[in-house]
C-alpha positions in Angstrom: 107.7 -71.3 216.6 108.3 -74.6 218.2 106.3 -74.1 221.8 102.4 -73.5 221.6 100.6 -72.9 224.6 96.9 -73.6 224.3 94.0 -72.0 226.1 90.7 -73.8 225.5 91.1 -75.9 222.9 92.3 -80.0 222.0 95.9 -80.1 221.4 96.0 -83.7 219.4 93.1 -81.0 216.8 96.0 -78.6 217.0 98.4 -80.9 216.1 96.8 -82.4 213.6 96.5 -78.7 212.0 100.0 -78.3 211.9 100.9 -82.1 210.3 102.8 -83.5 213.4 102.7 -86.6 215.3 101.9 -86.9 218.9 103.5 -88.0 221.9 101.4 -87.4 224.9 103.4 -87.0 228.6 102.9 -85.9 232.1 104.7 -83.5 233.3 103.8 -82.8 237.5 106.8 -83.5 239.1 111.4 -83.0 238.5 111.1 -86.7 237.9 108.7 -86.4 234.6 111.4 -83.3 233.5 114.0 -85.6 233.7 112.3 -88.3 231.9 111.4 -85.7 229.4 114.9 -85.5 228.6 115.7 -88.5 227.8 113.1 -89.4 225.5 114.1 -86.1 223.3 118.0 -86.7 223.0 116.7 -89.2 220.2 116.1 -88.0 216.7 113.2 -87.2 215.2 113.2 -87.9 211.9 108.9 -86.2 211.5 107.6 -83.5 212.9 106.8 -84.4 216.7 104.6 -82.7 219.0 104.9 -83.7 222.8 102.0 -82.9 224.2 101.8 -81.9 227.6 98.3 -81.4 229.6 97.4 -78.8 232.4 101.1 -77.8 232.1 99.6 -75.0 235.0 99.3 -77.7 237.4 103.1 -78.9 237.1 105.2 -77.8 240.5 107.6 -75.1 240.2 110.6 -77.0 240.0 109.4 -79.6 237.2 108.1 -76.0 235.1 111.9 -75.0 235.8 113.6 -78.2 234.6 111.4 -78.2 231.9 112.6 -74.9 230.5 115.7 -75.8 229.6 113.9 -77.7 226.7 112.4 -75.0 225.3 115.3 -72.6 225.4 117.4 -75.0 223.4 114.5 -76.9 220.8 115.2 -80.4 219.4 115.4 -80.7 215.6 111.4 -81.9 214.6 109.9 -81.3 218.4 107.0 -78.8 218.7 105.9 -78.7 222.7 102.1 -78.3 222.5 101.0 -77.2 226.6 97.6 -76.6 227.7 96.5 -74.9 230.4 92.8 -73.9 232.4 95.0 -71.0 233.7 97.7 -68.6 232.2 98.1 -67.0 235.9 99.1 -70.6 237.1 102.4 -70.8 234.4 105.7 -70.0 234.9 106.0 -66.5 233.1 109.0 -68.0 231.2 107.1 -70.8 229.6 104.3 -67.9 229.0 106.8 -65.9 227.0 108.8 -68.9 225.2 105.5 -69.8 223.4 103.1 -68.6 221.8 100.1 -68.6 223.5 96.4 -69.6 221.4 93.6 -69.0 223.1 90.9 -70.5 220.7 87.7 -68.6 221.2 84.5 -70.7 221.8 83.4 -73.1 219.0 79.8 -72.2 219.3 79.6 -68.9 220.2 78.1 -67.7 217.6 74.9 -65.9 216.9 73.8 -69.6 216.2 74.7 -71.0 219.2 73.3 -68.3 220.7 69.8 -68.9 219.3 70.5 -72.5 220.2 71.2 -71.8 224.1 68.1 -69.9 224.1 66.0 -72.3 222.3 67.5 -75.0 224.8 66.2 -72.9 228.1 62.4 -72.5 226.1 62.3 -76.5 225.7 60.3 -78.9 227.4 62.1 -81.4 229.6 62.2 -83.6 226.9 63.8 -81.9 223.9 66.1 -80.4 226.8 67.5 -84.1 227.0 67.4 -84.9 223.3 69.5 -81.5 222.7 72.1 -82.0 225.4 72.5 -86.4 224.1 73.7 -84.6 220.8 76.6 -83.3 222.6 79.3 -85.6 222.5 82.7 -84.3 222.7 83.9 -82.6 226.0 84.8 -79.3 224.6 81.3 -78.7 223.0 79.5 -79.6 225.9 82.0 -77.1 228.3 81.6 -74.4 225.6 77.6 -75.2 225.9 77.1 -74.6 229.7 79.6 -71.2 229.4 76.8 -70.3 226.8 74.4 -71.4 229.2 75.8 -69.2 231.9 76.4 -66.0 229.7 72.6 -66.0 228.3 71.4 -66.6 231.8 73.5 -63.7 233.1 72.1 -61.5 230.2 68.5 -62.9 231.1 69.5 -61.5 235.0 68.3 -64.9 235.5 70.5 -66.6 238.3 68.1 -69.5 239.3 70.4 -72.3 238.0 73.6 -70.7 237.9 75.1 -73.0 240.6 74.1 -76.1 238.9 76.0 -74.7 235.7 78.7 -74.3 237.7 79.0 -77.2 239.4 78.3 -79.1 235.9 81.3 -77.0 234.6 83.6 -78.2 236.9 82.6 -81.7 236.5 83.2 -81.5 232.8 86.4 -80.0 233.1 87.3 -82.6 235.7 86.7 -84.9 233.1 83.6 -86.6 234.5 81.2 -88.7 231.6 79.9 -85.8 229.6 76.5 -87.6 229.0 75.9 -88.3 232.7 76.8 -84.7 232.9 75.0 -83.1 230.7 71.7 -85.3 231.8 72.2 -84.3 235.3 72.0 -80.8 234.3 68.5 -81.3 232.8 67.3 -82.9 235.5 68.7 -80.4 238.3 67.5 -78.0 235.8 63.8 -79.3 235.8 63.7 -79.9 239.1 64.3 -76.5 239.6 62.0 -74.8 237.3 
């Protein structure tokens, strides 16, 4: 295969799975297609994966130009997308890769225990758990746990705050600062 669509997981840890170097590009607009081009009419002499982020966000016509590129795959080029949401990509691209969806990290039965141990903690060890978080993925995966052990809990309380923590996250906003403004929404609110 030599076009992976992730769901949910860091394409430069995917990458580095499968031995090949990275080359990180933008593709939003027909322009960044066409730029695309150029850069892969060289040889590769290693395995090369172009990574391309949020590949769901691209416009139509830049997912259509890109096709081309995976319909007829360079010698050495794997195409690593990511996306937040399947429904948002071109059902060609869908069906011209093969789609990972990497199921959550920490949920576990341990990171289950560990969500519930977080909500019985006092303010304090609240804050010391959540500075242990440091990479963006853990701390997204830890407030979808949050979420899914409050739901079970029927417990709805701070579910916006989770939420609105979520998005931030994903939106790529300083995962401490988030993480510490959810413990302190959190105890403000019971």
């Amino acid at each position: 295969m030599h076009a992976f669509l992730l769901l949910n997981t860091d394409p430069e840890e995917f990458a580095k799975k499968i031995e090949a170097k990275i080359i990180p590009f933008s593709l939003q607009k027909i322009e960044d297609a066409r730029d695309l081009k150029k850069i892969i009419k060289f040889t590769f002499n290693e395995k090369t994966a172009i990574v391309i982020n949020d590949i769901d966000k691209a416009t139509e016509e830049a997912s259509n130009a890109f096709l081309k590129n995976l319909e007829e795959p360079n010698k050495n080029i794997i195409y690593i997308l990511t996306a937040t949401n399947l429904n948002n990509v071109l059902p060609t691209i869908v069906s011209r890769c093969e789609v990972i969806k990497l199921e959550s990290r920490i949920q576990n039965l341990e990171s289950s225990y560990q969500t519930k141990e977080f909500l019985g903690q006092s303010l304090t060890k609240k804050f010391e758990m959540v500075g242990k978080i440091k990479e963006r993925i853990d701390a997204i995966e830890f407030v979808n746990n949050l979420i899914l052990t409050e739901r079970e809990n029927n417990n709805y309380k701070n579910m916006e705050n989770y939420l609105y923590t979520l998005k931030n996250l994903k939106a790529n906003g300083n995962i401490s600062l988030q993480m510490t403004n959810l413990v302190v929404t959190m105890g403000s609110h019971g």
